[in-house]
N, C-alpha and C positions, 0 to 999 in steps of 0.2 A: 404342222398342218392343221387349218381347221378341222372343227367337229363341225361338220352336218346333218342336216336332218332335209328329207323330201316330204314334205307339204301337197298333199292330196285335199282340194278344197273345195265344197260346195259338188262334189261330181255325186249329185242325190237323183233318185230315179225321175221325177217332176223334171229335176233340172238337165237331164239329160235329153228326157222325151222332147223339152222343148225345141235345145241349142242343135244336140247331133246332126249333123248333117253329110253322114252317111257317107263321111272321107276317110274312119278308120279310125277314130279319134279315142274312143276305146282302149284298143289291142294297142296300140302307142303306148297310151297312158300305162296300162299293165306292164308293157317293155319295161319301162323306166322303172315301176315299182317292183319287179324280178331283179331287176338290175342293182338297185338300192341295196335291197335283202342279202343278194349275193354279195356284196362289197360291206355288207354289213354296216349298212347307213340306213339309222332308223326313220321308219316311214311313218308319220303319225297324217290321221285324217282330222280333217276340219269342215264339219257339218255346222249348217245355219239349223236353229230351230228355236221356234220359238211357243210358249205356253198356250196351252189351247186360252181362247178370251181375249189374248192377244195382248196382257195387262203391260208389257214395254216396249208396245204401238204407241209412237207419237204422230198425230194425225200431220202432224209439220212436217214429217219425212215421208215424202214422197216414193224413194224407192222402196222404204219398209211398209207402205201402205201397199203399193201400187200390188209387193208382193202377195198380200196377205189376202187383196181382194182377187186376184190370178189362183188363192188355193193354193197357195205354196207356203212350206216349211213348217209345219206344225206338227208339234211335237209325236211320235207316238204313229202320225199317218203314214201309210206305208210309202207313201209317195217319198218322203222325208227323207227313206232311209236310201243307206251310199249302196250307190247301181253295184248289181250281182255279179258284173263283169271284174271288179276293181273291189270284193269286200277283205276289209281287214282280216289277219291273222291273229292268232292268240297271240301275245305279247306286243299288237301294233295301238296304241294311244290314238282315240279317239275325241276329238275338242268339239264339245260345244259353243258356237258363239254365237250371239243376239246382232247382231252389227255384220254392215259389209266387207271391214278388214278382220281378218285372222283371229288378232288380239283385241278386238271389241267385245267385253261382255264374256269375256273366256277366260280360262286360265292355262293358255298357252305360255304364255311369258313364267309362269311357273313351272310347268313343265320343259319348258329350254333348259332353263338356270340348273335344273335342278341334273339334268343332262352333259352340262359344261357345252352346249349347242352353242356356236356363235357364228356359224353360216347357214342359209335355206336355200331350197332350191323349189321355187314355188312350179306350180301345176293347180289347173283347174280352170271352173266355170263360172262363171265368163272372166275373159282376159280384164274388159272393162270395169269390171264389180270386184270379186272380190284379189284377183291377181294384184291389180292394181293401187287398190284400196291397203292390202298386205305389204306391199312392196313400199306405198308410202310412211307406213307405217313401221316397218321392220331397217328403213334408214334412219328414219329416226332414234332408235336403237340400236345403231351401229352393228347391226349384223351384214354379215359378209352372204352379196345376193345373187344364184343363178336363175331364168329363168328358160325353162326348157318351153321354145314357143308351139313347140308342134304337141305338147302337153297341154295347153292351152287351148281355149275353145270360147265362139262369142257368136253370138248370134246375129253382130252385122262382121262380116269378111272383113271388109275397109278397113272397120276401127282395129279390130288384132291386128289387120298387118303393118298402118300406122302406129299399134303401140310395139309394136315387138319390133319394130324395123330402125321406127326414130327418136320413141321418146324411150324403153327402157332399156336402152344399148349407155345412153347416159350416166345411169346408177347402176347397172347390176351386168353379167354377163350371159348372154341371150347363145342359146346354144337350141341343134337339134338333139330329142331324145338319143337318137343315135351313135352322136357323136358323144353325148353323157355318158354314155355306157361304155363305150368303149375308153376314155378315158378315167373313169373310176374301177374298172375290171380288172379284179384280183392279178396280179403275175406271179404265171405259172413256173415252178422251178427250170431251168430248161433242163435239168436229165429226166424231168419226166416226159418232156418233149420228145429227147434224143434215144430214150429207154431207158439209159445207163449213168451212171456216177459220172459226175465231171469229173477230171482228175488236174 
């Protein structure tokens, strides 16, 4: 069976204030990562942040500009840090990365390896950025890919439901959180079901 890991990404409180839109998206998001913890499938976060001065802003990149002038992602800002709803625990891996996938600028592909991880199961903000950006980049490295859509979050409607529905059904397996959970959920002996020793 693969080893997995769940991918909590970009869900920072700026990025939150922005996209949320007050459908629950949140307390979903938690679902899945109770859900993980219980199945004993490590959860690692993947925050954008970048150096105050902004020294690997390239004025060519549009979305890393567009961000920086929006006041988002700098390092240290409280803004930055991953919403209080969804904060890691002691022993959960927290990634830095400078770029819109995953593994830009980070040292997640080290901490995979070094895990024997060779499935994800992405989650985060926005579906179009970094979900997306991750996904293309994590086939290219032959990891084995879920993407739980109602984990996912974008600030145009449309575009999630167009990527979760048509294009990342193609490369990876698009699942609700719900239905994630219940198919990773530990099974329980049935005599503790039943009270008594099976015989």
């Amino acid at each position: 069976m693969a080893n997995s890991a769940l991918l909590v990404m970009d869900v920072q409180r700026d990025v939150v204030a922005i996209a949320d839109d007050g459908s629950g998206y949140l307390p979903r998001l938690r679902r899945a990562i109770d859900g993980a913890r219980a199945a004993g499938i490590p959860v690692i976060y993947v925050v954008m942040g970048l150096r105050p001065g902004d020294p690997e802003v390239s004025p060519r990149n549009k979305v890393i500009t567009n961000a920086v002038r929006a006041g988002l992602f700098t390092e240290g800002a409280p803004g930055t840090e991953i919403h209080d709803d969804v904060t890691p625990q002691q022993g959960d891996v927290v990634v830095t990365k400078r770029r819109g996938s995953a593994f830009s600028g980070s040292d997640l592909d080290v901490v995979l390896r070094a895990r024997d991880i060779d499935s994800l199961v992405l989650t985060g903000i926005a579906t179009s950025a970094v979900v997306l950006s991750t996904l293309w980049h994590a086939i290219d490295l032959d990891f084995g890919l879920t993407v739980l859509a109602d984990a996912c979050l974008d600030t145009d409607p449309e575009v999630h439901t167009m990527l979760t529905e048509k294009l990342f059904p193609q490369w990876a397996d698009v699942l609700a959180v719900e239905d994630w959970v219940k198919a990773i959920a530990p099974q329980r002996d049935l005599s503790d079901t039943l009270g008594r020793p099976l015989s």
